[in-house]
N, C-alpha and C positions, 0 to 999 in steps of 0.2 A: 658288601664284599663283591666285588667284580675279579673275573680272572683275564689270564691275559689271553691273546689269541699268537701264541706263540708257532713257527712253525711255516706261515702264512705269510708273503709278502702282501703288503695292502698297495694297489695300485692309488694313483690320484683319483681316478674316476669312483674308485670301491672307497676310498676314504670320504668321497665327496658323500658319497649314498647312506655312508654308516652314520655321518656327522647329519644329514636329512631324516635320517629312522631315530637317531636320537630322542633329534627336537621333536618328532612328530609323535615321541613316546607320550609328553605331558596333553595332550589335545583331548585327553579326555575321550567318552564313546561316540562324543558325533563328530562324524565328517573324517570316519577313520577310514584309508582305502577297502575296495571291494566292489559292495553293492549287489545288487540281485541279477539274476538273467534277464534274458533280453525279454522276454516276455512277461517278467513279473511286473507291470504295471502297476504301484500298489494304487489301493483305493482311499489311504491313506499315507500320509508322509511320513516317510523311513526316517530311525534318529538324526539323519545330516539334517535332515530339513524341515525338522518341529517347529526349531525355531525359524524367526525369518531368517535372512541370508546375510546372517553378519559373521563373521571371522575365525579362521582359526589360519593359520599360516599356509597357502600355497603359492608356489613358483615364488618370484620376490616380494610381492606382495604380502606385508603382514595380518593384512584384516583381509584376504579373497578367499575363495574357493573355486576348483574346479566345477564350470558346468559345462552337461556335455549331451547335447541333442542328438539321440542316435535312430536310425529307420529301423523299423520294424517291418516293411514291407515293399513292396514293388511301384506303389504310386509316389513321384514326388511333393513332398510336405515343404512350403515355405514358412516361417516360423520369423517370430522380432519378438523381441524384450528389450526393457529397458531396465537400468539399473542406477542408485543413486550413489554409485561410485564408479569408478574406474573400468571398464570392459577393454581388455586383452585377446586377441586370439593368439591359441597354443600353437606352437611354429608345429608347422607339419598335420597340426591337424583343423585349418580350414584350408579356403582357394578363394579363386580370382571371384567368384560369385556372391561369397560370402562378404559384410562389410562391417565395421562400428563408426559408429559417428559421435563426437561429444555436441552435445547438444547447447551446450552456450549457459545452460543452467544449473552445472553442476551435475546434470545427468550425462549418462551413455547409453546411445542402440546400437545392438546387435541384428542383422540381418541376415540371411542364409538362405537355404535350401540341401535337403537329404532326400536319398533314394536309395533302394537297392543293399540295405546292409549300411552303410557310410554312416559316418559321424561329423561332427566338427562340436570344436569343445574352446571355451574362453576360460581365462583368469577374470573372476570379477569380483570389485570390493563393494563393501555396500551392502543393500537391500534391492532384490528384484521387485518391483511392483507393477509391472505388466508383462502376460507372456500369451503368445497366440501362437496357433491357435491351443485351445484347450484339450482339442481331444485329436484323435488322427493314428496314423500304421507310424510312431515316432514315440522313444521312450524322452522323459528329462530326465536328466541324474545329476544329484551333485554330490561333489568329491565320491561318487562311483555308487551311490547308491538311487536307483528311484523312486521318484517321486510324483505326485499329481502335478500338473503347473499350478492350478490354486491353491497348492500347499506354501507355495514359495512367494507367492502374491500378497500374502498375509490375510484373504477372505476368511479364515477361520475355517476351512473345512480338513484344514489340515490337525490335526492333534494328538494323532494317536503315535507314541514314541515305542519304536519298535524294539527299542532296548528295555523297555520295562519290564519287572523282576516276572510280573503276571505274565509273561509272553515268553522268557523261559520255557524251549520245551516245545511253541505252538499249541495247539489245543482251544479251547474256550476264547475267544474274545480276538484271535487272528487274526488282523484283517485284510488282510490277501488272501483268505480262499477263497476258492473255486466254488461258486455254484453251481446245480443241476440244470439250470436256466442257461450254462455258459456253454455246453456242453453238445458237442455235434453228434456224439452216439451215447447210450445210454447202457451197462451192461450191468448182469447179474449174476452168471453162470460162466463154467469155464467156454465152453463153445461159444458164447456169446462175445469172450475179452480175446477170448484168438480171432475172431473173426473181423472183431472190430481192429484190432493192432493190424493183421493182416493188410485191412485196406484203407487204413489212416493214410493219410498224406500232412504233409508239413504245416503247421500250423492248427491240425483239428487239434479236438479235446474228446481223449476218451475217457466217461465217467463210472466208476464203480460206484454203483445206487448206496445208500447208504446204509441202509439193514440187508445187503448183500455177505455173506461167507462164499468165497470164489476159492472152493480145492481145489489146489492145483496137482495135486500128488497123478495124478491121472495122465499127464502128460507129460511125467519124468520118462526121458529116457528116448521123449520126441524132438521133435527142434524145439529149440527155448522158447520163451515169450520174450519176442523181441519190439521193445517201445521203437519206433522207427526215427528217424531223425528228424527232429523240430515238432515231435507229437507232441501234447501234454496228457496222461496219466494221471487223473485228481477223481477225489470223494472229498465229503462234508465233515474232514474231520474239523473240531470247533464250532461249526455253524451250529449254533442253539444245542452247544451242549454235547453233540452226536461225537461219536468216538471214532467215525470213518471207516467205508465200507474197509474189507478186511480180504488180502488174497493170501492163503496161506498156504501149507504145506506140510504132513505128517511124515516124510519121509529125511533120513539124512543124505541117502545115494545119489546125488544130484547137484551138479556144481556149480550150477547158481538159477533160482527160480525165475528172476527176471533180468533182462537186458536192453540196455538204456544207449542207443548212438548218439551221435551229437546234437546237441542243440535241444535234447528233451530236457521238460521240465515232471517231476513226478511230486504232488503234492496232495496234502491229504488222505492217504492211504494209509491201511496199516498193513504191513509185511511180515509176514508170522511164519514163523518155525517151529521145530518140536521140542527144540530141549527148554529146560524151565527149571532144572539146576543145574549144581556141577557136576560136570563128568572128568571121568580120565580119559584121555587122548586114546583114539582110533579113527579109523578108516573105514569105509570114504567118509567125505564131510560135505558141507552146502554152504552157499551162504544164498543171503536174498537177494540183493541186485548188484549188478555188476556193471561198472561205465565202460564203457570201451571206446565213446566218443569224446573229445572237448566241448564245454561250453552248456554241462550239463545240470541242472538247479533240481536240487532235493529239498525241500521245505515243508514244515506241517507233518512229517512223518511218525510213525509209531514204528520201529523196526528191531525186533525182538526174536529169538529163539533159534539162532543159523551156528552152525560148529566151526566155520572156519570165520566166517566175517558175515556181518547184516549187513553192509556198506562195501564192497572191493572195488574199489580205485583203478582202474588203469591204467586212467586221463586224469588230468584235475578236474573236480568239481567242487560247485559250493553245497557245502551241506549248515543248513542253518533250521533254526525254530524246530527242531526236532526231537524225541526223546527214542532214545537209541540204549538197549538194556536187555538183558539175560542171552547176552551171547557170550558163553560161559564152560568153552570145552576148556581145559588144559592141553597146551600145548599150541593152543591157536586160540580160537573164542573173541575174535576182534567188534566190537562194535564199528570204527570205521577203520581199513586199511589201506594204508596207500603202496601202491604198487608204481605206478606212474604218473609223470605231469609232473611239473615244478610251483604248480600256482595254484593247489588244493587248499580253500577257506572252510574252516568249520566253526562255526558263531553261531552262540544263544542258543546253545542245544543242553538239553540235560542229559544226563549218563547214570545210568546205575547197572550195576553187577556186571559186567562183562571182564575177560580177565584180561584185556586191554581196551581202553574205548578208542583210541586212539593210538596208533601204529603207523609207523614205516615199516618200506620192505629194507630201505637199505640206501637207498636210490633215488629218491623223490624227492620233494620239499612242500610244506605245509604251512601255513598260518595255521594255530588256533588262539581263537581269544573269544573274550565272555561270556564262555560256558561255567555249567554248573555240574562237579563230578562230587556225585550225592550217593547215599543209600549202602551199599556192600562195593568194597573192591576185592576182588580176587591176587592182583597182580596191581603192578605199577598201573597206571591210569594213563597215561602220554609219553609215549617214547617212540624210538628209532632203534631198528636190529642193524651191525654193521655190513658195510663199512664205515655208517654214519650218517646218511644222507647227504643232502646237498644246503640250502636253507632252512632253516627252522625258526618260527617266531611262537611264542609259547606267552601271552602275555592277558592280563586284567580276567583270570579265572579265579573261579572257587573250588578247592580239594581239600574236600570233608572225612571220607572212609581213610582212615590211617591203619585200620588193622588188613593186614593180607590173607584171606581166608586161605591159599596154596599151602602158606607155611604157616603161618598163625602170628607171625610176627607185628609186634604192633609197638611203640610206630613202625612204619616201614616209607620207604618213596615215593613220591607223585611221580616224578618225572625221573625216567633213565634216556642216557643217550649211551650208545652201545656203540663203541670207535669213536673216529672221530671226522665232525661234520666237514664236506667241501668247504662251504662256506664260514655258517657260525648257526649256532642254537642260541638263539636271545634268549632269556627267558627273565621278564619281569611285570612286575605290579600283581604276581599272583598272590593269592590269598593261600598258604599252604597251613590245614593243621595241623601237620606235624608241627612238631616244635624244633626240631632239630635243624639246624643251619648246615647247609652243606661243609665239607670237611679244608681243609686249606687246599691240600692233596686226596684227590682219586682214590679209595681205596678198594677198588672192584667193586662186589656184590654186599654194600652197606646199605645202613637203613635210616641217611637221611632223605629230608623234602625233596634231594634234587643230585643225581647219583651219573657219574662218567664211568664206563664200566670199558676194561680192558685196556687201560693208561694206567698212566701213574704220575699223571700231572696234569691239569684243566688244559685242552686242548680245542682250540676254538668253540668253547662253548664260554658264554659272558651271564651273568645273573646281579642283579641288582634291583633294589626296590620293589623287594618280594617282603612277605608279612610272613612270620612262622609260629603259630600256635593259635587254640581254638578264638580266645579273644579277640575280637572286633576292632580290627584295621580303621583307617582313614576310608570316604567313599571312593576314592581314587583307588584304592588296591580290590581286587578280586573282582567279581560277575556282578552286573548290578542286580539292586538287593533294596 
């Protein structure tokens, strides 16, 4: 069943976009948009690029993908690959320095140079089988994820698929963390994580040792801890098992423990709070971290125990590999909430107990897809408060907890959209166990999979090739598994 988007003129351009998000619906989890920060280097190759570099549909190209060499720093990096198909450059994003050449043999090179932040990104079909240099202040990404360049060479050192079921969550076996060895300050003690945030600059890495507990209740009430812009904030969560130094916090009077500007990366940590059931709604409340900059990457996280939100949004960030649970007031209790930014990703995280894991304020717009919302739900598990926000994409999850612990209702909804959205709320290929299929017509506060609340008619929200009951879907539907 799909509804319609009534209400809403579709421009050519937005029809152009909608009939593009279609096709790119069936593509399966690699080479879906996104991709990590700028700094997440992986040490292994992300899902786009397990395999070698053979096809899913970009620009016109039917068997290409976007790649896209972007600077990590201040010295310029010259870079060439070749490819044994097609190499395109993206209008607008090379120049006169950059070049490809067909090589007479059924190959293409690409030639370039980046500095300073810059990018330049091809359409190419094919397989890459050479890329230089190897290492350098320069990310590769493709279709917006990165990668090693020996991952896409086919050397085999690429193999670790970042969508696998085990990697749900982060933890154990991650391989993008941070080591201690990576790590320009070392802390253990609150005095020691202020001192070092205090005089970070762009680009260090502050590490919470790993059998570290950093109270922070001591500094409520002080200036925040503020992660500075383009720091990274990392512990050992996963490495050999270790569960990640831990900075926490006994109090609730305090409106957010930590604070993240632009271009931080915070990984491996655990973020702790005090509550560890339900409560009923009061004042004041906390949560753990707060973005207030763009461009900010959460990953490998443990973020648990905050009354109003473990996650507040300001900005868009990506929040992924992470396990985000028992943030559990009524009346608020968000595991992640978006406040602002229109281009908030939340992927391959697990959820339990919180009485929303995922929120809008009203206003925002979000991607979520192949998460796992497991264990006790309180409340609906992904929605938006009105007027409805702006974009919504809601696709290839799993939602297990059908009973609502608030009211006891069971089943009850995954997903409410509350008004109605600017754009549209997608929502498809999830796994829902409810059984109940949404209703023809809106009827407020119902208890199916997937609920419009304050209409009376499906109002730019669409749903299609969703699964509804505990039974086991196709591998295409829900979180990989």
């Amino acid at each position: 069943m799909e509804s319609s988007n009534e209400g809403k003129p579709m421009t050519d351009e937005s029809q152009t976009e909608r009939t593009r998000t279609q096709a790119d619906r069936t593509g399966g989890r690699q080479g879906l948009p996104g991709g990590f920060g700028r700094r997440s280097f992986l040490k292994a190759a992300g899902g786009a690029a397990a395999l070698p570099l053979l096809a899913r549909g970009v620009q016109g190209a039917p068997d290409a993908r976007r790649v896209s060499i972007v600077s990590t720093g201040n010295k310029r990096v010259a870079y060439e690959f070749t490819a044994t198909g097609t190499i395109e450059p993206v209008p607008g994003a090379t120049e006169r320095k950059d070049s490809v050449t067909e090589n007479g043999d059924g190959t293409w090179t690409a030639t370039g140079q980046v500095v300073n932040g810059g990018y330049d990104a091809f359409t190419v079909a094919g397989e890459i089988t050479d890329f230089s240099p190897d290492e350098g202040a320069f990310e590769l990404r493709v279709d917006g994820d990165a990668v090693e360049p020996s991952a896409v060479t086919g050397d085999g050192s690429g193999t670790t698929d970042l969508a696998a079921p085990e990697l749900l969550g982060g933890g154990e076996g991650y391989p993008n963390a941070v080591s201690e060895s990576e790590a320009d300050v070392v802390v253990s003690t609150l005095d020691e994580l202020e001192g070092a945030l205090n005089g970070a600059s762009s680009g260090d890495v502050v590490y919470v040792a790993g059998d570290a507990t950093i109270d922070a209740t001591a500094a409520t009430g002080t200036e925040r801890l503020t992660i500075p812009s383009g720091v990274t904030l990392a512990s050992d969560r996963g490495i050999d098992g270790a569960d990640g130094g831990q900075i926490k916090t006994d109090v609730i009077d305090w409106e957010s423990m930590l604070w993240a500007e632009g271009d931080v990366r915070v990984t491996g940590v655990r973020i702790t709070g005090p509550l560890s059931e339900y409560v009923e709604y009061s004042k004041p409340v906390s949560s753990g971290l707060t973005v207030e900059g763009d461009g900010v990457e959460i990953d490998n996280v443990e973020a648990s125990g905050f009354s109003h939100a473990a996650l507040k949004l300001n900005a868009s960030a990506h929040v992924h590999h992470s396990f985000v649970h028992s943030n559990s007031m009524d009346g608020l209790g968000y595991g992640i909430m978006c406040y602002g930014g229109q281009d908030t990703l939340v992927e391959y995280n697990r959820f339990d107990f919180n009485r929303h894991c995922v929120a809008n304020e009203g206003t925002a717009g979000y991607e979520v897809r192949f998460n796992r919302f497991e264990g006790e739900a309180i409340a609906y598990q992904v929605g938006t408060h009105r007027p409805g926000a702006t974009t919504l994409k809601i696709h290839h999850n799993t939602f297990i907890p059908t009973k609502h612990i608030n009211d006891g209702v069971d089943p009850s909804c995954h997903v409410t959209v509350r008004g109605v959205p600017d754009d549209v709320a997608d929502i498809h290929h999830n796994w829902f166990h409810n059984p109940k299929e949404p209703l023809d017509s809106p009827d407020m506060w119902t208890n199916e999979a997937i609920v419009q609340a304050h209409v009376d008619e499906w109002n730019n929200v669409e749903f299609d090739n969703n699964h509804y009951g505990p039974d086991e879907p196709s591998a295409d539907i829900g979180c990989p598994r």
